[in-house]
N, CA, C and O of each residue as an XYZ file, in Angstrom:
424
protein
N    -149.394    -82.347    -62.433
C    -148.864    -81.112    -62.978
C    -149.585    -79.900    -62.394
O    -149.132    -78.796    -62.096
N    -150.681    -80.332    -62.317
C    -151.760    -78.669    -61.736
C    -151.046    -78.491    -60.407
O    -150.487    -77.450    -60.062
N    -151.138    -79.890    -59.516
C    -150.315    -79.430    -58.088
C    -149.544    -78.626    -57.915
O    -149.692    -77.626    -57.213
N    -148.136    -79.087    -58.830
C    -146.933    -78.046    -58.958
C    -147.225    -77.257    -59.090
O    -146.711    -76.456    -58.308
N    -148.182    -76.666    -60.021
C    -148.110    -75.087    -60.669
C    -148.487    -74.206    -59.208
O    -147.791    -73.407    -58.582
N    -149.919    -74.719    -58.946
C    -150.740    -74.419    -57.235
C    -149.267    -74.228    -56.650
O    -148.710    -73.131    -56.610
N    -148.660    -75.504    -56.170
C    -147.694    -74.955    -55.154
C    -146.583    -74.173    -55.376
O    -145.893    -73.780    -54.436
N    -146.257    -73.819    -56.906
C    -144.864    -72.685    -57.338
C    -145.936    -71.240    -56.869
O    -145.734    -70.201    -56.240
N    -147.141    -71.862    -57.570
C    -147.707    -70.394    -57.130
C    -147.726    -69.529    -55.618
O    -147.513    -68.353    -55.322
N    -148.150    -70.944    -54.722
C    -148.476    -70.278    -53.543
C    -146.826    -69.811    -53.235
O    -146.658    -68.620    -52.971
N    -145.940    -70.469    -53.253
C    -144.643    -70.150    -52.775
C    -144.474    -68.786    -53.537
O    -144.118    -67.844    -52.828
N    -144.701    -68.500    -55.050
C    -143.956    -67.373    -55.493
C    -144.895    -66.258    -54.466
O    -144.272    -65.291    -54.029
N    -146.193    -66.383    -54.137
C    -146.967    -65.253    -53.455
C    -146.607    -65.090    -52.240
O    -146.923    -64.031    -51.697
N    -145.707    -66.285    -51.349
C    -145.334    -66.461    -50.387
C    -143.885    -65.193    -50.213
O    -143.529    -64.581    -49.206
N    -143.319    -65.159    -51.623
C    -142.047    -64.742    -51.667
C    -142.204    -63.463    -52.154
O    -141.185    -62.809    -51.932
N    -143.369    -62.605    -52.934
C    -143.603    -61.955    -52.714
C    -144.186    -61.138    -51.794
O    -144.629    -60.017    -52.043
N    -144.193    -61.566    -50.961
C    -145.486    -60.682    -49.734
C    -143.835    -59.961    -48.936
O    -143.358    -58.857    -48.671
N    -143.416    -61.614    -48.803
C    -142.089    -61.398    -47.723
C    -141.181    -60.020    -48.357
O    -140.799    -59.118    -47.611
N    -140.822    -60.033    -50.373
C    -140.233    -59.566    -50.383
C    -140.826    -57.932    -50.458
O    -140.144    -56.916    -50.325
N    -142.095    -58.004    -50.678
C    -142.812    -56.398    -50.548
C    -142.722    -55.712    -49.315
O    -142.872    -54.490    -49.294
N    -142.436    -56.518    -48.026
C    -142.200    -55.926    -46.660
C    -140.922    -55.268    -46.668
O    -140.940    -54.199    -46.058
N    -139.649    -55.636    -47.253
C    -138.751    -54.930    -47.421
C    -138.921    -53.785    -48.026
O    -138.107    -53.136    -47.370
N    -139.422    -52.921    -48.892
C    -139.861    -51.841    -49.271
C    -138.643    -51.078    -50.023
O    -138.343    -49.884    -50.032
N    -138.012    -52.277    -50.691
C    -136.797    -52.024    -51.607
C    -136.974    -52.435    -52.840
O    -137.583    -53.498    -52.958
N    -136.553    -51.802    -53.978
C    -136.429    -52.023    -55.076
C    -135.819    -53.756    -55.320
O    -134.673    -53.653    -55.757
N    -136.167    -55.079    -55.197
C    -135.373    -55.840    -55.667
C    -136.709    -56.850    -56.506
O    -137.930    -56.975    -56.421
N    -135.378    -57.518    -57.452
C    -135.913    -58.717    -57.995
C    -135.198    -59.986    -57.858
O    -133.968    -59.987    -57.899
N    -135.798    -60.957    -57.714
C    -135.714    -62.268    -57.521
C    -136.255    -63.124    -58.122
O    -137.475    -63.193    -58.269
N    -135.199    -64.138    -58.692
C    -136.042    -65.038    -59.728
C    -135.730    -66.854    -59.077
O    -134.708    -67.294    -58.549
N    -137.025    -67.559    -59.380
C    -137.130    -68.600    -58.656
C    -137.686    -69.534    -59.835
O    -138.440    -69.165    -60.735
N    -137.107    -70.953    -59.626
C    -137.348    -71.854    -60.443
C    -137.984    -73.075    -59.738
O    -137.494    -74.039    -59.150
N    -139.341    -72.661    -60.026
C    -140.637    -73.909    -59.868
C    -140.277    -75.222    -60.162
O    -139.457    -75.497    -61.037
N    -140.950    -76.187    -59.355
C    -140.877    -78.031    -59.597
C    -140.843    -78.251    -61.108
O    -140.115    -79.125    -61.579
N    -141.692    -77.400    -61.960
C    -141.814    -77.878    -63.090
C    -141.074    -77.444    -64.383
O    -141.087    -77.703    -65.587
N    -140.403    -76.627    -63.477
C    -139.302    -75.559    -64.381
C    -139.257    -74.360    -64.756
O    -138.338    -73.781    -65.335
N    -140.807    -73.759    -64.247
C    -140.898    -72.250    -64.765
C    -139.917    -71.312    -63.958
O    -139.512    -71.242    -62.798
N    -139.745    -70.660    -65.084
C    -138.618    -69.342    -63.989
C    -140.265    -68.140    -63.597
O    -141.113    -67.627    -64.328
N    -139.916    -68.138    -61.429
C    -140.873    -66.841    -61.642
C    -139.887    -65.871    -61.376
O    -138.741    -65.950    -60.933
N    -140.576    -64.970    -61.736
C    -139.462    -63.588    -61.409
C    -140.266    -62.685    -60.250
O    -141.467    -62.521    -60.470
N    -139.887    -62.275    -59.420
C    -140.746    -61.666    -58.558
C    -139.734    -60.327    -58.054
O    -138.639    -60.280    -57.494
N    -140.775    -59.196    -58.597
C    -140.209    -57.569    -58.114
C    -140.468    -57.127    -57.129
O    -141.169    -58.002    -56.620
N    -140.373    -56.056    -56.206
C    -140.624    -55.781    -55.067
C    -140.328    -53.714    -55.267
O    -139.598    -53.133    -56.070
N    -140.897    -53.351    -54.585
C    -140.593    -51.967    -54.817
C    -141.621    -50.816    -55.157
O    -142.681    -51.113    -55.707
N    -141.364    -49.692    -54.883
C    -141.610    -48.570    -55.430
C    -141.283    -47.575    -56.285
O    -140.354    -46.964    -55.755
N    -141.598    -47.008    -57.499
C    -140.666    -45.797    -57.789
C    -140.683    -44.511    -57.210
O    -141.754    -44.121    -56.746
N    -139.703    -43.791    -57.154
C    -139.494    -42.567    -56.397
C    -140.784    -41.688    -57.021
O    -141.124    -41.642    -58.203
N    -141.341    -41.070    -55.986
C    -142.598    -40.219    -56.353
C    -141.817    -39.082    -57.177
O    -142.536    -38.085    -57.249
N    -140.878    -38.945    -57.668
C    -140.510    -37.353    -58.409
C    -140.949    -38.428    -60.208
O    -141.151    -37.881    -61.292
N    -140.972    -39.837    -59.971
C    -140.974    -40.212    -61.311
C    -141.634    -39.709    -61.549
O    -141.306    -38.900    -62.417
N    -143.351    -39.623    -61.029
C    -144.420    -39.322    -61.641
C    -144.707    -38.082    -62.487
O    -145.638    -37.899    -63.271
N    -143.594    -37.188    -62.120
C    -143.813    -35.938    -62.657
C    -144.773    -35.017    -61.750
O    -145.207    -35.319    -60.639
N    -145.026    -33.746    -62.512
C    -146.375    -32.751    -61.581
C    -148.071    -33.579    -62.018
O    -148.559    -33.945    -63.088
N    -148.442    -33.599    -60.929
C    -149.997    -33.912    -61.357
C    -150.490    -32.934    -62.532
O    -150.133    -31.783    -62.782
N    -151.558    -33.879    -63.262
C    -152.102    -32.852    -64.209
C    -153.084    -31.773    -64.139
O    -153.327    -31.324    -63.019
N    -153.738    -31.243    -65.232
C    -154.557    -30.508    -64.792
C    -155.959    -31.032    -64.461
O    -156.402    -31.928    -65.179
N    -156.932    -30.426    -63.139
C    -157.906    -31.353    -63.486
C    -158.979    -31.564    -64.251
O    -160.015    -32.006    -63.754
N    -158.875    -31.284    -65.525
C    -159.529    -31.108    -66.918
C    -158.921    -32.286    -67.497
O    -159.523    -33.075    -68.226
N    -157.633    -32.388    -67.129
C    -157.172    -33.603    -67.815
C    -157.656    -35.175    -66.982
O    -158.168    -36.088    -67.630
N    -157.523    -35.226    -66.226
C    -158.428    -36.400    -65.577
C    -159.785    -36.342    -65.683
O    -160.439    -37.350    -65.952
N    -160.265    -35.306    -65.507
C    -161.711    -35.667    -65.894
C    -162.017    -36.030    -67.387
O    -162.408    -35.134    -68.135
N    -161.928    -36.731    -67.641
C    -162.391    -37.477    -69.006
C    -163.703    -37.179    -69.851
O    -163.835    -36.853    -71.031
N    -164.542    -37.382    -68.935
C    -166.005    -37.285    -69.336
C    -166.772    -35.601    -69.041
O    -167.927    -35.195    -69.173
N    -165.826    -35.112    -68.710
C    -166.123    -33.328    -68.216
C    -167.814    -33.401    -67.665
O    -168.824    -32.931    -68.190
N    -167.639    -34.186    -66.403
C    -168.638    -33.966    -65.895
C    -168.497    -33.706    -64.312
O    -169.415    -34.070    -63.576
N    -167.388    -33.098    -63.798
C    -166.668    -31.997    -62.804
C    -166.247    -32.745    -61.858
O    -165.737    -32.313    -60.824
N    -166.461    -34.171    -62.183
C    -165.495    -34.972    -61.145
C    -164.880    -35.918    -61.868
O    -165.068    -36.303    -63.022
N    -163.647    -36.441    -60.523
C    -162.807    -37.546    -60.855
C    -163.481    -39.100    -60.660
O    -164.044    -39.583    -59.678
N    -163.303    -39.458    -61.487
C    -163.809    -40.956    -60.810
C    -162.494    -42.168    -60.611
O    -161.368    -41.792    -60.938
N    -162.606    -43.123    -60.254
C    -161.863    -43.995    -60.047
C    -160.942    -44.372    -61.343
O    -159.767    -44.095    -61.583
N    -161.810    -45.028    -62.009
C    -160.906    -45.301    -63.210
C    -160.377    -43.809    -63.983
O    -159.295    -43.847    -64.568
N    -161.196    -42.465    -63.963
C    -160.216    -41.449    -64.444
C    -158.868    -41.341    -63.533
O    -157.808    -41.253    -64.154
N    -158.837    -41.340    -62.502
C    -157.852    -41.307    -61.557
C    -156.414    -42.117    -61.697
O    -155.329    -41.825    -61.194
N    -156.838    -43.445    -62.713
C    -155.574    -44.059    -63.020
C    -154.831    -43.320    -63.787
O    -153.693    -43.766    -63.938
N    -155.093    -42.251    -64.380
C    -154.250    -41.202    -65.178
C    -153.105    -40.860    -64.220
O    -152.049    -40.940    -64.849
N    -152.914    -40.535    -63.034
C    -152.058    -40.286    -62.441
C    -151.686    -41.360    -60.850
O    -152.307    -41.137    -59.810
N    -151.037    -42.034    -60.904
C    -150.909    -42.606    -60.168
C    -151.079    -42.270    -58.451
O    -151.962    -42.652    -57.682
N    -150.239    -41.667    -58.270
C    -150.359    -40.946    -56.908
C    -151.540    -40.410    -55.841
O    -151.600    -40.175    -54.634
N    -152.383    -40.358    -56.921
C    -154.126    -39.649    -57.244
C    -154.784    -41.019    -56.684
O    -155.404    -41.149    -55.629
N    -154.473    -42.088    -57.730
C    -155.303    -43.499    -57.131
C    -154.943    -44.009    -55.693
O    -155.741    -44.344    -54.817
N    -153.552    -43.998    -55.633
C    -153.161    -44.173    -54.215
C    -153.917    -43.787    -53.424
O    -154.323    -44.385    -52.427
N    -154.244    -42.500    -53.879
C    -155.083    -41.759    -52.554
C    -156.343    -41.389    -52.309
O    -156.878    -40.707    -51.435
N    -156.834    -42.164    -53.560
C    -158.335    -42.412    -53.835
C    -160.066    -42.262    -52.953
O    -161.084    -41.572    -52.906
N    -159.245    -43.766    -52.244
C    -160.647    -43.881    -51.471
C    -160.241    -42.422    -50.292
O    -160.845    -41.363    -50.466
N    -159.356    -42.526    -49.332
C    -159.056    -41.552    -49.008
C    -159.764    -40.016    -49.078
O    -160.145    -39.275    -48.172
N    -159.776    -39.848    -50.691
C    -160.300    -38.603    -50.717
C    -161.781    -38.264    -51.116
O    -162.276    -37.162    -51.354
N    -162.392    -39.596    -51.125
C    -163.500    -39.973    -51.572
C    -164.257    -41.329    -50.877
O    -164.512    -42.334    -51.541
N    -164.526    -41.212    -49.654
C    -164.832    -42.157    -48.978
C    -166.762    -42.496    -49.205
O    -167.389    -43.527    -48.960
N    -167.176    -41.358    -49.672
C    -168.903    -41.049    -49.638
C    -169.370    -40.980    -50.730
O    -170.582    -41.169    -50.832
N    -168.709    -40.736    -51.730
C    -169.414    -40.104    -53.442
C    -168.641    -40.704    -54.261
O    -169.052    -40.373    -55.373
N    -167.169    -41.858    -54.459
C    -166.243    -42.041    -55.058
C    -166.590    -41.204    -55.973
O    -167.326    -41.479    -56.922
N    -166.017    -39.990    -55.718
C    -165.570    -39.079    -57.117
C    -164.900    -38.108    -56.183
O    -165.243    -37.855    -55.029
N    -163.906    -37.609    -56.852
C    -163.883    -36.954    -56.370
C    -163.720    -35.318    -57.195
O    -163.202    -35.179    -58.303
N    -164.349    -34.075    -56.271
C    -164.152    -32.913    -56.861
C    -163.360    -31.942    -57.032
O    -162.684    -31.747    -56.021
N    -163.076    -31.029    -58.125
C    -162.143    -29.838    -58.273
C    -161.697    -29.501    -56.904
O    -160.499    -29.610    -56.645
N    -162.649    -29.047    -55.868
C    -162.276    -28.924    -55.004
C    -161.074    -29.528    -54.123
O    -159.969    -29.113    -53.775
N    -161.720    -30.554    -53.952
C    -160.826    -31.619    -53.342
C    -159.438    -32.030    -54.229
O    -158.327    -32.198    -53.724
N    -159.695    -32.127    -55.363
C    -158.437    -32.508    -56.181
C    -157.504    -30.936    -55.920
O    -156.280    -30.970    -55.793
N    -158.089    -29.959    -55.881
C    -157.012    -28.572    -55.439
C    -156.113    -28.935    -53.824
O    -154.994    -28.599    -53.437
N    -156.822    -29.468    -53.407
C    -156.416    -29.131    -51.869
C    -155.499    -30.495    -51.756
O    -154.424    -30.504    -51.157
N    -156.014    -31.545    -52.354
C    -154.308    -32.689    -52.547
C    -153.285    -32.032    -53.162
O    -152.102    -31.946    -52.833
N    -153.952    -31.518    -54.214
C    -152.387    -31.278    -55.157
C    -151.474    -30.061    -53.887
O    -150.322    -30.335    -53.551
N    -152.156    -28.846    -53.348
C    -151.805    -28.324    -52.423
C    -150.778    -28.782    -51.127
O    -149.638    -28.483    -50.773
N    -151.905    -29.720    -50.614
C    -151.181    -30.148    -49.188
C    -150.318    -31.637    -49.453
O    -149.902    -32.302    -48.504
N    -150.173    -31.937    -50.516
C    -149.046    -33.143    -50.562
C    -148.017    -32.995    -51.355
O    -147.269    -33.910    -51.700
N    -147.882    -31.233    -51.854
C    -146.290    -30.642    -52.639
C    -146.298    -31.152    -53.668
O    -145.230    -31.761    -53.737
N    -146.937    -31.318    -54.691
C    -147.028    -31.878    -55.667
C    -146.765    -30.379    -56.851
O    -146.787    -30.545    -58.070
């Protein structure tokens, strides 16, 4: 029984990778040796979901003048771009959080 599960697994990760390269909204559901249904999504939502970034008073959590990683899950778009904007200090500052929200039209 463990086998099966191992091998529905590796296949469903198999079928996700493939179906994340398409870079389309789909789902697909697959039925394992042992009977489980997996369901596997693929996709992005349109960046207007997210709404306007917040203020950065509102991510900073701990009001101690930077963002940190886990404050950053407050806005999605923000984590995306995380290390990115914070490659040396993971935090990142007012500063820097002005000049994303700026140069990526947010």
């Amino acid at each position: 029984m463990k086998l099966n599960r191992r091998v529905a697994i590796v296949a469903a990760s198999a079928v996700l990778v493939a179906a994340s390269a398409q870079a389309q909204d789909r789902s697909s559901q697959f039925r394992a040796s042992d009977g489980t249904i997996v369901t596997v999504t693929s996709g992005q939502p349109a960046p207007d979901r997210y709404g306007p970034p917040p203020a950065f008073e509102q991510l900073d959590g701990n009001r101690d003048g930077s963002i940190s990683r886990e404050e950053a899950e407050g806005y999605i778009p923000l984590l995306n771009d995380y290390d990115y904007l914070s490659p040396h200090s993971n935090r990142i500052s007012r500063r820097q959080y002005d000049t994303w929200v700026r140069t990526h039209g947010h």
